[in-house]
C-alpha positions as semicolon CSV with decimal commas, in nm:
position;residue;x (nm);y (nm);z (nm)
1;X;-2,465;0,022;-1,217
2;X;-2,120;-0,177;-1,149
3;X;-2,160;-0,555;-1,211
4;X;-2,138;-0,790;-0,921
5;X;-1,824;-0,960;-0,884
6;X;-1,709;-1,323;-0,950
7;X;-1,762;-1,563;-0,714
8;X;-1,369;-1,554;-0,535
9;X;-1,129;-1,824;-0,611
10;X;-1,059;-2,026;-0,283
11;X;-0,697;-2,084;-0,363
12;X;-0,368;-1,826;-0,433
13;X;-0,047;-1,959;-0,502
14;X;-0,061;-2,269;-0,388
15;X;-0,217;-2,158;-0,042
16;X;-0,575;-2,228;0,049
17;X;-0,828;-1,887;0,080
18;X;-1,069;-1,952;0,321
19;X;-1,370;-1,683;0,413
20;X;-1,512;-1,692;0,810
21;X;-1,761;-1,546;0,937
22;X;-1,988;-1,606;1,272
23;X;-1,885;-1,832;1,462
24;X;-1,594;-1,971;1,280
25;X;-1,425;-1,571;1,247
26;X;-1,437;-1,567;1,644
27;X;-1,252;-1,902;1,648
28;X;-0,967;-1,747;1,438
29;X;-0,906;-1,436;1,671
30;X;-0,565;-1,569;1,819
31;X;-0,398;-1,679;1,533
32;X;-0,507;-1,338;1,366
33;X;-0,350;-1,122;1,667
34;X;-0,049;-1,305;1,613
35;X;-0,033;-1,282;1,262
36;X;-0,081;-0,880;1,360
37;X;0,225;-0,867;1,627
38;X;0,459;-1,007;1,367
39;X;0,353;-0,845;1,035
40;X;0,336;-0,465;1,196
41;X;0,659;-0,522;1,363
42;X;0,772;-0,409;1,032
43;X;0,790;-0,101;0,816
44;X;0,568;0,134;0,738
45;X;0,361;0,045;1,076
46;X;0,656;-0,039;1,301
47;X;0,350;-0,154;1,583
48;X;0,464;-0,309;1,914
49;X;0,137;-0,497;2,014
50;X;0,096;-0,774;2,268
51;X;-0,137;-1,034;2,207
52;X;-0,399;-0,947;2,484
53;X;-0,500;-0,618;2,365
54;X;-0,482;-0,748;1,988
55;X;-0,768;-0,994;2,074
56;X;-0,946;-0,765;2,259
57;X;-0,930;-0,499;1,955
58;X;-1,008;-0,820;1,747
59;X;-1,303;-0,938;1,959
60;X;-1,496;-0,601;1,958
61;X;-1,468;-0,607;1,575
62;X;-1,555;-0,961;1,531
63;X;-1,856;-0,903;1,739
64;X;-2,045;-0,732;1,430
65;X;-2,258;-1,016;1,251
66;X;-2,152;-0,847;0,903
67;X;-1,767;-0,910;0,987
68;X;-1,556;-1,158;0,771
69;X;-1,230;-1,278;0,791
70;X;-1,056;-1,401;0,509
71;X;-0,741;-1,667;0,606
72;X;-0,505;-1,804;0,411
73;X;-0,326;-2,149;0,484
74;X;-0,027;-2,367;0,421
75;X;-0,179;-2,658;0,531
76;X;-0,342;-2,633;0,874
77;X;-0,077;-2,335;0,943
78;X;-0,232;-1,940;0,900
79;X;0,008;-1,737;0,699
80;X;-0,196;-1,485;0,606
81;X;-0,520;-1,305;0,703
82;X;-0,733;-1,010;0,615
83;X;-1,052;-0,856;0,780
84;X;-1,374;-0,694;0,662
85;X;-1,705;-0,535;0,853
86;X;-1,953;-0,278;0,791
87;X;-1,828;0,069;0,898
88;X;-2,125;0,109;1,117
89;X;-2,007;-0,116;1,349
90;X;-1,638;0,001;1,346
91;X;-1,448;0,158;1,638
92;X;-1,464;0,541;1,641
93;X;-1,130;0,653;1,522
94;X;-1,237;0,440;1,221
95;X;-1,552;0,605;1,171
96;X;-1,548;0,959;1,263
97;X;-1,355;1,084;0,993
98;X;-1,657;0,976;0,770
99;X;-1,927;1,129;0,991
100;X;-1,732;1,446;0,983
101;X;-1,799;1,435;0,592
102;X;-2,158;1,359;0,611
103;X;-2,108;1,014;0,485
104;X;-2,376;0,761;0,576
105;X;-2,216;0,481;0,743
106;X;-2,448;0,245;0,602
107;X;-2,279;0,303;0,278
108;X;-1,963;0,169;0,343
109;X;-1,754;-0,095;0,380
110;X;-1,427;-0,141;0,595
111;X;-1,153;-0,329;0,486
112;X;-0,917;-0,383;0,807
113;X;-0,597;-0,566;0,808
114;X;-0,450;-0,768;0,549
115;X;-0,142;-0,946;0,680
116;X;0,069;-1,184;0,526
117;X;0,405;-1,352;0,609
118;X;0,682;-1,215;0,396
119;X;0,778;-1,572;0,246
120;X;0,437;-1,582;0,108
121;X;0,415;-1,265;-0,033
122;X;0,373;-1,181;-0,442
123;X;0,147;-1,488;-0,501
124;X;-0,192;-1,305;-0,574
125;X;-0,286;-1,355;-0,183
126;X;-0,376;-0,967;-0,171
127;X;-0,643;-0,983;-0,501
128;X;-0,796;-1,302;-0,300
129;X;-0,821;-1,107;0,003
130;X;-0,968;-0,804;-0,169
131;X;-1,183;-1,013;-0,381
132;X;-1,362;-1,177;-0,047
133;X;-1,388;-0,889;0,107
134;X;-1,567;-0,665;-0,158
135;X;-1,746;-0,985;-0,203
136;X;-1,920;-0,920;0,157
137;X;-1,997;-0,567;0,095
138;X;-2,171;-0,637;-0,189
139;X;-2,370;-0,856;0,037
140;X;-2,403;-0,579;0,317
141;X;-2,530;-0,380;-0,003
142;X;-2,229;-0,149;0,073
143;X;-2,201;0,156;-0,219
144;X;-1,818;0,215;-0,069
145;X;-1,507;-0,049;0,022
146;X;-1,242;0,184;0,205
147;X;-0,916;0,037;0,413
148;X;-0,665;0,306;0,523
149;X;-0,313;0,320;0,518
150;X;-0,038;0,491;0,723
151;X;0,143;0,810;0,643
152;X;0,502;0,773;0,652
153;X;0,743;1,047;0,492
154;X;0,994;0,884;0,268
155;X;1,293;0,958;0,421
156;X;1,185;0,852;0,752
157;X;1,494;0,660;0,906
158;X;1,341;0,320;0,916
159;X;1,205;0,245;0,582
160;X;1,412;0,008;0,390
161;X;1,585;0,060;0,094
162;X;1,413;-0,198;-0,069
163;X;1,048;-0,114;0,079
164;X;0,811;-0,111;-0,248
165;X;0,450;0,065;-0,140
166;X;0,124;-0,082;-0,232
167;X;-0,007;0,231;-0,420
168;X;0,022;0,061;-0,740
169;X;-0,164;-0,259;-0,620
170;X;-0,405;-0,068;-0,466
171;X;-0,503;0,189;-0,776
172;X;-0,541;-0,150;-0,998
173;X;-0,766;-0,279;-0,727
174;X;-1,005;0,044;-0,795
175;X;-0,920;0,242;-0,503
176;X;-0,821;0,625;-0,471
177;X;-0,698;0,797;-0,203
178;X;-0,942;1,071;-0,091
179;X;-0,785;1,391;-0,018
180;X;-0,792;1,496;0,369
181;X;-1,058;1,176;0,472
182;X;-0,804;1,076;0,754
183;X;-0,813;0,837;1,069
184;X;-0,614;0,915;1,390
185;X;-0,445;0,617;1,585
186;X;-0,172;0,543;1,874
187;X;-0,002;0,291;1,936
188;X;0,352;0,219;2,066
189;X;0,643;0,132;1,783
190;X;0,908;-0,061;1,798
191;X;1,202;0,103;2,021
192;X;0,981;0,313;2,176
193;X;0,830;0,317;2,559
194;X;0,525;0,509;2,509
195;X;0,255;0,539;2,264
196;X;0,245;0,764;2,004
197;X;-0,008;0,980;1,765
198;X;-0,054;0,807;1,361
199;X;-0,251;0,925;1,080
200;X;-0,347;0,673;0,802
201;X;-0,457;0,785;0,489
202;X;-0,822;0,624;0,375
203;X;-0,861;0,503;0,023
204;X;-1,192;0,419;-0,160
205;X;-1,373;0,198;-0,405
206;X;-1,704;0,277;-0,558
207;X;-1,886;-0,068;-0,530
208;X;-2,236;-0,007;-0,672
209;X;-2,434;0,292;-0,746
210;X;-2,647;0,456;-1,019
């Protein structure tokens, strides 16, 4: 059996960690979107959102009572937020490549998004977000934490020359990508006028088990 984990800390580098959930999550739903239209402006996502269809994706989500969201602030400012909610309760393109594998829903965990403005980055903001996060699934008596991440080749012509992936980050965190267990999304990028098909890689995290 896998211990439970520490109690999270409520601060990283210098920036306040607060966890929401209820009531409280729903009131954060704006400042999330637009925390989402900036951050996946940029490489590897390259997402052109607008704010009213991030809320509404945002609102559907937030409507499951297991759902956190974990903020981080510079005073009363929101630099940074990730999300969490049982899979159950996820939307379909989220899902489905899990029912297609016989996994039980129940069983896992979904990490969402974990934005964070670039200026902030590299002070231990991720682990805080990560650490709330597997925090509730523990509490939703989750056995799996999963996020997933979008496939990009690595010459494709927008990535920067000094874009670092988060494989490294993520492997230390516990999580594996599983071979094939892939979601399906569109959305419009940057530059572009219409949307487009994206497949993002899942990765997984045993959380508990015999």
């Amino acid at each position: 059996m896998i211990e439970p984990l520490a109690p999270p800390p409520l601060e990283a580098g210098g920036l306040r960690i607060e966890p929401m959930t209820g009531a409280k999550l729903m009131d954060a739903l704006p400042a999330l979107a637009e925390l989402r239209t900036t951050v996946f402006r940029a490489f590897p996502y390259l997402y052109d959102g607008d704010l009213a269809r991030e809320q509404s994706y945002l609102r559907a989500y937030a409507e499951d009572a297991g759902a956190i969201i974990v903020a981080a602030y510079d005073g009363a400012q929101m630099v940074g937020a990730a999300t969490g909610a049982p899979m159950a309760g996820q939307h379909a393109e989220w899902s489905e490549p899990f029912l297609a594998r016989d996994y039980d829903l129940a069983d896992i965990f979904y990490c969402g998004e974990s934005v964070l403005l670039p200026d902030y980055r590299g002070r231990g903001v991720g682990h805080a977000f990560f650490d709330h996060r597997e925090a509730q699934a523990w509490r939703m008596n989750a056995r799996l934490s999963c996020f997933c991440a979008v496939i990009r080749p690595d010459d494709h012509p927008a990535r920067p020359a000094d874009y670092r992936p988060l494989d490294g980050f993520w492997r230390k965190r516990g999580y594996a990508p599983e071979p094939g267990l892939v979601a399906h999304f569109d959305w419009r990028e940057v530059g572009h006028r219409d949307e487009t098909a994206h497949e993002l890689q899942f990765w997984l995290r045993p959380l508990q088990g015999d």
